[in-house]
C-alpha positions as a printed Julia matrix, in Angstrom:
388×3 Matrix{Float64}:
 -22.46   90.73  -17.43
 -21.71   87.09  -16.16
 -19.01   87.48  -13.55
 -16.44   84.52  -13.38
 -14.54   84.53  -10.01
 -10.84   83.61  -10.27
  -9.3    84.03   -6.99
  -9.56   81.16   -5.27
  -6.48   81.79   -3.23
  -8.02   84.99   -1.88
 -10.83   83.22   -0.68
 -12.83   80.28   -1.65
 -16.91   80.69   -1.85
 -18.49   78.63    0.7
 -19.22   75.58   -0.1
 -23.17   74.11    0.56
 -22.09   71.7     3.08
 -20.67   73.99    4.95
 -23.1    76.36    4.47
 -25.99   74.04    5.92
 -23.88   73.28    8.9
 -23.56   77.29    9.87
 -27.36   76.83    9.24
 -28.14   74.21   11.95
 -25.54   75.18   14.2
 -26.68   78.82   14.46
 -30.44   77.32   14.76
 -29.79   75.27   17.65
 -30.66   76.08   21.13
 -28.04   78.64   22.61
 -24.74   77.22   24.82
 -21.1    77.55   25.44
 -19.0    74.78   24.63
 -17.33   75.26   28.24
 -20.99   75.44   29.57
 -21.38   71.77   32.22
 -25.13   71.82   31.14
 -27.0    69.6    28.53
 -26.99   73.41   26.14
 -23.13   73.56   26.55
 -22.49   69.81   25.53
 -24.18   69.91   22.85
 -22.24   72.7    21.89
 -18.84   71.14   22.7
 -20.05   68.3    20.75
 -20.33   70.45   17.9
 -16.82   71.42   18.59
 -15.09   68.49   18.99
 -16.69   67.04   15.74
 -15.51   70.0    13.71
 -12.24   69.35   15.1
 -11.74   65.39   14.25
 -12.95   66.39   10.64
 -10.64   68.64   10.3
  -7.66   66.69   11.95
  -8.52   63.88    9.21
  -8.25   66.64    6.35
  -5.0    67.6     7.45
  -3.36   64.02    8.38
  -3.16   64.78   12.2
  -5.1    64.01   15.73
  -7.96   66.16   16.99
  -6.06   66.3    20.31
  -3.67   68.16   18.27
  -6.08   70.64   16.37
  -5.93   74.06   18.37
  -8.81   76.41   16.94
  -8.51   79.93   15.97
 -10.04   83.4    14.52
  -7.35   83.2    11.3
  -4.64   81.81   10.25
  -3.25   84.82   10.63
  -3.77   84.55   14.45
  -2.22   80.98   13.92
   0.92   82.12   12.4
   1.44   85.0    15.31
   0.7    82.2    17.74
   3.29   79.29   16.72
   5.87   82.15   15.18
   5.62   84.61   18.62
   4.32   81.86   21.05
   7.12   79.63   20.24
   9.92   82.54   20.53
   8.23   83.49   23.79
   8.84   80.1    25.72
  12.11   79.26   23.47
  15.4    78.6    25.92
  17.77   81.57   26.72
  19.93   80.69   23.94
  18.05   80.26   21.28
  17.58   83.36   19.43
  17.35   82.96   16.01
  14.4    82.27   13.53
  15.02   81.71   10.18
  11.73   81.49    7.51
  12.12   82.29    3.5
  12.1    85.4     1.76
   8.74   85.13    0.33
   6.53   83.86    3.37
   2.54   85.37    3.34
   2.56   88.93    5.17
   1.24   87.34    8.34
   4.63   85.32    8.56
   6.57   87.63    7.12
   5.41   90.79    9.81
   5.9    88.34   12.36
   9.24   87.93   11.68
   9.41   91.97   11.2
   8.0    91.81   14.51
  10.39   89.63   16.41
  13.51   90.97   15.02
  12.61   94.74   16.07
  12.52   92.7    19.08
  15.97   91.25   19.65
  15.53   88.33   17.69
  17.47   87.14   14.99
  15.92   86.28   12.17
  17.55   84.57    8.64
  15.46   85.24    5.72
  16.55   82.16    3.03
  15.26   83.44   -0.58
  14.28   80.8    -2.74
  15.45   80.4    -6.32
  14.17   82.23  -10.03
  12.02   79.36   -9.78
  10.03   79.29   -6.74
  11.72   77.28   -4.23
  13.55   77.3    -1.17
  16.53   75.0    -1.07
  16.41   72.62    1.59
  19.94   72.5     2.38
  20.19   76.18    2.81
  17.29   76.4     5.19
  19.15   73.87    7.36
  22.7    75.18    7.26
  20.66   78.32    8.44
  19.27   76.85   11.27
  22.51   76.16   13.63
  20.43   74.0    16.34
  23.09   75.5    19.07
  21.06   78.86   18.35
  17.6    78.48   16.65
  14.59   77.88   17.77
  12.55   78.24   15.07
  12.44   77.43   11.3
   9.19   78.27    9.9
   8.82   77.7     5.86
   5.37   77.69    3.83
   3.93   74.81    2.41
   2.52   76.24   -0.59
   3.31   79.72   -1.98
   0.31   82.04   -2.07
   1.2    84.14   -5.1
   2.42   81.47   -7.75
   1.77   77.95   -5.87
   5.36   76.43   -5.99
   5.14   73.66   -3.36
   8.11   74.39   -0.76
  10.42   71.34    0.81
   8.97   71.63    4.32
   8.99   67.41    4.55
  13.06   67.06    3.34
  13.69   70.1     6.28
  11.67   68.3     8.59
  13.83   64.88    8.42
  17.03   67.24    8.43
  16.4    68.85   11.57
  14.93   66.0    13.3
  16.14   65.56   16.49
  18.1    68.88   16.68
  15.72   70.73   19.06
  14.69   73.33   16.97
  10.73   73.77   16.06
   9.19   73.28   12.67
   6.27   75.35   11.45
   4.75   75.27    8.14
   2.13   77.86    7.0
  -0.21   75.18    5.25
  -3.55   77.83    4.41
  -2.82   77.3     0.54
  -2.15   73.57    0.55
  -5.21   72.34    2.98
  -7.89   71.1     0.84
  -5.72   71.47   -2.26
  -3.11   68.63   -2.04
  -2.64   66.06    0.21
  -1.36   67.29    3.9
   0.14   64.77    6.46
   0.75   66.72    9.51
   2.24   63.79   11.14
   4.42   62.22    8.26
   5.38   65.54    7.32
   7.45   65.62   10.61
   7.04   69.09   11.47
   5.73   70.63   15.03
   3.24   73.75   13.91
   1.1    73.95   11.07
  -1.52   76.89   10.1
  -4.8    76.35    8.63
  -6.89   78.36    6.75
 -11.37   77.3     6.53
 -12.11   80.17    3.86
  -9.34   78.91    1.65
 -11.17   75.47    0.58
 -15.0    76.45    1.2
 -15.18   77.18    4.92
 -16.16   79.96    6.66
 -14.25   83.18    6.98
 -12.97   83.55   10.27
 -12.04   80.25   11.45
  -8.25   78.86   11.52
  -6.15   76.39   13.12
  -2.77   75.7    14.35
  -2.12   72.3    14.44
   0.46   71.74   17.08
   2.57   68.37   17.93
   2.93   67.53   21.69
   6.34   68.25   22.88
   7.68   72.01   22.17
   6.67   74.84   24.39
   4.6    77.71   23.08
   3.13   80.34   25.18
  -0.71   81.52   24.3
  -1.1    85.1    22.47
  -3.96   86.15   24.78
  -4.71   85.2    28.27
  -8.37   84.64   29.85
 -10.06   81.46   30.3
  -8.63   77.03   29.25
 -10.05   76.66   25.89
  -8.5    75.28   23.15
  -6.07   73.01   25.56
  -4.8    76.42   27.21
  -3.4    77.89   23.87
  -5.98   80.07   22.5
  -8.37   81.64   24.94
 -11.93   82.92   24.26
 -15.32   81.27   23.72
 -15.19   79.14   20.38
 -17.64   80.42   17.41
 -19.67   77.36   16.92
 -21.03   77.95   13.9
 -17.82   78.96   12.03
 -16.6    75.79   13.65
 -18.71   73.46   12.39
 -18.74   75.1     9.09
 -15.04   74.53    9.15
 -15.43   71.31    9.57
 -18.02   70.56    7.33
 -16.12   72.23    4.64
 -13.22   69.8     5.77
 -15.1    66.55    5.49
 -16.5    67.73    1.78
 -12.92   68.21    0.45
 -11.38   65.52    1.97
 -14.4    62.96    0.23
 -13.26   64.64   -3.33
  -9.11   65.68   -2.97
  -7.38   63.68   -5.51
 -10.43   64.04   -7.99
 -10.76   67.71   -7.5
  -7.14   68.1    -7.82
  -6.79   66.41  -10.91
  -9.44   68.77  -12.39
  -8.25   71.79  -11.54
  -4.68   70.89  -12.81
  -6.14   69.92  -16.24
  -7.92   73.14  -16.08
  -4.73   75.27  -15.07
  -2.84   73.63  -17.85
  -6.12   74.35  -20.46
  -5.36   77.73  -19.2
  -1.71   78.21  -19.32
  -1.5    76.38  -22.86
  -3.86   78.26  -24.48
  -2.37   81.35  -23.08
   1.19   80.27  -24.25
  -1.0    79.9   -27.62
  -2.67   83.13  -27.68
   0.61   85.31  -26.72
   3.99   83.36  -27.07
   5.71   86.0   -24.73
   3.37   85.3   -21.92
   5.09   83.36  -19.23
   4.06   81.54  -16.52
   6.19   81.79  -13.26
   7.5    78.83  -11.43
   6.57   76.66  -14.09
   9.3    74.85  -13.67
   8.44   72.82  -10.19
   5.69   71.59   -8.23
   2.98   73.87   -7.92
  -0.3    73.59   -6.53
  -3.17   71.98   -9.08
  -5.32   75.43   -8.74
  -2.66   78.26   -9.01
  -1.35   80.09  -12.46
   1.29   83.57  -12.25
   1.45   85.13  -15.57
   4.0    87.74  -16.69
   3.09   89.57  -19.4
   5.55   91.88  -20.74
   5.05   95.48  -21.23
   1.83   95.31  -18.92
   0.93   96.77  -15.85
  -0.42   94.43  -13.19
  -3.12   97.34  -11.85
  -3.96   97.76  -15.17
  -4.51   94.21  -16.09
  -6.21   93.79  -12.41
  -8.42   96.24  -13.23
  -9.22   95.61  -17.09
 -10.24   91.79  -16.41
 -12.24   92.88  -13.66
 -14.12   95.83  -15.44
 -14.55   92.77  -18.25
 -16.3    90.51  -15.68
 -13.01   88.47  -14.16
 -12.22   88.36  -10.9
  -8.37   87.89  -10.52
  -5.46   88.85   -8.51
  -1.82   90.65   -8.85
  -0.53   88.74   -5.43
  -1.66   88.29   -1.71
  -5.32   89.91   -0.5
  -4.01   90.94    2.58
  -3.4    95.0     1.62
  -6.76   96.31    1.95
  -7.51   96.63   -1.86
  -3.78   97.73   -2.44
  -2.32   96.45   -5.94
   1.66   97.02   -5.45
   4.41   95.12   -7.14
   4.21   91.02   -6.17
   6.8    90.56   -2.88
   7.3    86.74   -3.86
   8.49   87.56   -7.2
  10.41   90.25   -5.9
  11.84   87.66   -3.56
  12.89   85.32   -6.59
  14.91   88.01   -7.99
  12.39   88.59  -10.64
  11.67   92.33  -10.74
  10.22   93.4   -14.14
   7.67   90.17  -13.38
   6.48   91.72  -10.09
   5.32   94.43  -11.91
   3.87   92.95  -14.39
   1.97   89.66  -13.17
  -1.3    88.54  -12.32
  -2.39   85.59  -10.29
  -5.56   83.37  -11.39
  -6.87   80.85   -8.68
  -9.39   78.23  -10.16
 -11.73   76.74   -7.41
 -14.57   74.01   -7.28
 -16.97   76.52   -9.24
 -14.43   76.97  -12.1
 -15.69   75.19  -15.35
 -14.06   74.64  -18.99
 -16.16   77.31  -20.28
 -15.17   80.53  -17.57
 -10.98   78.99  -18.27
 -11.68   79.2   -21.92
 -13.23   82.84  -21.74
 -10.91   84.11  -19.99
  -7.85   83.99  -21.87
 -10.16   85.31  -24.65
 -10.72   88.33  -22.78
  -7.08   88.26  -21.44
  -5.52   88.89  -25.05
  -7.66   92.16  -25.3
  -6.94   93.38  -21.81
  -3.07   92.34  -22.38
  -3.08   94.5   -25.6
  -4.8    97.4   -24.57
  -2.26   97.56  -21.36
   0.99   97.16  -23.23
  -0.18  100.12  -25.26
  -0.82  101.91  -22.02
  -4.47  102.44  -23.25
  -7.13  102.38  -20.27
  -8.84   99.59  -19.34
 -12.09   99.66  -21.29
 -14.9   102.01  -20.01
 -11.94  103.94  -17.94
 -11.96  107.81  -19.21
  -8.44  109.09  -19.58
């Protein structure tokens, strides 16, 4: 069987170029980037390379590219840091209903805590409104409004720019979770206005295991872990050089191809969701109805199972997704949709994420395969090969 991977948005496969920098990075002679000898600048020069490319991917300096395991770890940083240093007064975050689970715990997390935290849900289609973001975030008592760039589950492209211009000034901090938009669409840290912004490597071909928060000079955020300076005093600990400079590798390759690569996974997407809409009339696609990133498709098919069609594409060779790959190989009912008010479609929608690999021919397969699997799940039959 010819496997077709369609979960992009879980994680991307590594890309070569980043793959031969791992190579030669791992090869070279041993040092520590904080190392004053001729082995430890080479090593910081490895460093501080990966971190101009991938400043230039996401629009911002490399003085302002702060390296990290995750971007996981980034989101506890700027969400907890921040909240940590914020001013006596300033006790509320507000975020949307539908952030990724490392947000969205975060928030859990500070409001067990004392904090106050607004949770604005975003519409049946996708998106947060603006305004009620900002007449959530009373500057006299926030510190912190932290909204995603892209949604991970269905790809509808969030406001974070129109926040941005309507808080500036006001004092309160700005942090976007950009892992599903880097290397996907354009990202302007700086014109985007904001403060914070997470970053993701395996999302777009790098390396798992290697993050960034990109952080503006000016708001106060204390570090998550405490030991030695690196990473400007924020983040602690001896920097992986390898993953590093496959991160930034991985940056520089996307960055040559964006808009190209973009436009071919959005006529791909559309291949996709037209011949589905072909195939089964019923079939909808969520969020349809606003900006959504070029790579990401949410189906709801009615009468299905989202386990069942999870597990019936995969058993048929397809490799996709029923929301966010953060549950340890849990499949449970999709928290964004659940978020948009949409509750028969949480349980019953899958999410396909196309990639740089994905050709005409796997799209086209696929929603062959995906009438079978669709029909033999409304009947509540097993996925094929699965004994009752």
């Amino acid at each position: 069987m010819q496997r077709v991977y369609l979960d992009h948005n879980g994680t991307a496969p590594l890309l070569p170029e980043a793959r031969d920098a791992y190579r030669r990075a791992i090869d070279d002679p041993p040092g520590n980037p904080s190392s004053v000898h001729a082995f430890g600048h080479r090593a910081r020069m490895t460093v501080e390379a990966a971190r101009e490319q991938v400043a230039a991917l996401v629009g911002a300096a490399p003085r302002e590219v702060v390296f990290t395991a995750t971007a996981t770890e980034a989101n506890n940083l700027a969400l907890l840091g921040t909240m940590q240093a914020a001013a006596p007064g300033r006790r509320r975050i507000v975020g949307s209903a539908f952030e990724h689970p490392s947000v969205g715990r975060a928030l859990d997390h500070l409001e067990r805590g004392g904090f106050e935290v607004v949770r604005v849900r975003p519409d049946r289609d996708g998106r947060v409104s603006p305004a009620d973001v900002v007449a959530a975030a009373d500057p006299r008592r926030t510190a912190l409004v932290t909204l995603m760039l892209a949604n991970h589950e269905i790809g509808t492209l969030q406001p974070v720019g129109e926040v941005a211009r309507a808080l500036a000034g006001s004092g309160v901090v700005l942090h976007t979770d950009a892992a599903q938009a880097a290397g996907r669409v354009p990202v302007r840290f700086a014109e985007l206005g904001i403060d914070l912004m997470s970053v993701a490597a395996h999302k777009f071909g790098g390396p798992v295991g290697a993050g960034a928060l990109v952080v503006r000079a000016g708001p106060a955020m204390a570090p998550l872990l405490h030991g030695g300076g690196q990473e400007m005093n924020r983040r602690p600990g001896t920097e992986n050089v390898p993953a590093l400079a496959a991160f930034g590798a991985a940056a520089a390759a996307v960055a040559a191809g964006l808009d190209d690569e973009g436009r071919r996974q959005q006529a791909l997407r559309d291949r996709l969701e037209t011949a589905v809409g072909r195939l089964a009339p019923d079939i909808r696609v969520n969020g349809a109805a606003v900006s959504r990133l070029p790579n990401t498709t949410s189906l709801f098919v009615p009468g299905a199972d989202a386990e069942t069609l999870v597990i019936g594409l995969d058993l048929e060779g397809f490799a996709v997704s029923a929301g966010a790959a953060c549950s340890a190989g849990a499949i449970r009912r999709s928290p964004a949709l659940i978020a948009m008010g949409l509750e028969s479609e949480a349980a019953a929608s899958i999410r396909i994420s196309l990639g740089a690999t994905t050709t005409i021919d796997e799209v086209d397969r696929f929603v062959a395969t995906l009438g079978a699997v669709a029909a033999r799940a409304r009947a509540g039959a097993p996925a094929a090969g699965v004994a009752r």
